[in-house]
Steps between C-alpha positions, in 0.01 A plus 500: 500500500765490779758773514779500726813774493827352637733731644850376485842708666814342416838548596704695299736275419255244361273704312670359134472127644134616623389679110598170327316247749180707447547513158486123468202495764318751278499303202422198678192656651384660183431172349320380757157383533234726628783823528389794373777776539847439655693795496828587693619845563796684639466823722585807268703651808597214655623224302522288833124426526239325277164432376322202390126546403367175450125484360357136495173357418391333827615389809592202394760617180661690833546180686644334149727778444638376818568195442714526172840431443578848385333641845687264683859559418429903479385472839829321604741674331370884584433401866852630641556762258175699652618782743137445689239234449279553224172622497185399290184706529172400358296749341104515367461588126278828473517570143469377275174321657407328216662142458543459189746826448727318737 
């Protein structure tokens, strides 16, 4: 399993526009392929900043996740309504270690 957290700030003024883009890239990735968990997540004291923690099957459902449609025009509407570049960071699953819980 891959797991990446996405850490998104947005401007103030564009976190509305921001909610409903994600929205539509959440359900989009939910159904796709080889995905896992998508789940997207607003800061409880700052309603500025995100989460996405994405939880795929392989490498390769990663890479296709990529290349949708959905991805595609998320990526290019959010990109000027982020304050600062986002930031994905890969982590290693430690538990549950057995596969087939996942």
């Amino acid at each position: 399993m891959i797991v990446t957290c996405v850490y998104v700030h947005v401007k103030p003024e564009a976190v509305e526009s921001f909610i409903k883009a994600s929205n539509e890239n959440h359900l989009g990735s939910v159904s796709e392929p080889g995905n896992l968990r998508f789940d997207f997540v607003q800061q409880a004291d700052d309603p500025c900043r995100f989460m996405f923690y994405e939880a795929y099957e392989s490498e390769d459902a990663v890479s296709a996740h990529k290349m949708t449609p959905h991805y595609k025009k998320w990526r290019d509407t959010v990109a000027d309504m982020m304050a600062e570049p986002r930031k994905g960071v890969r982590y290693n699953i430690l538990q549950p270690d057995d596969p087939s819980k996942w």
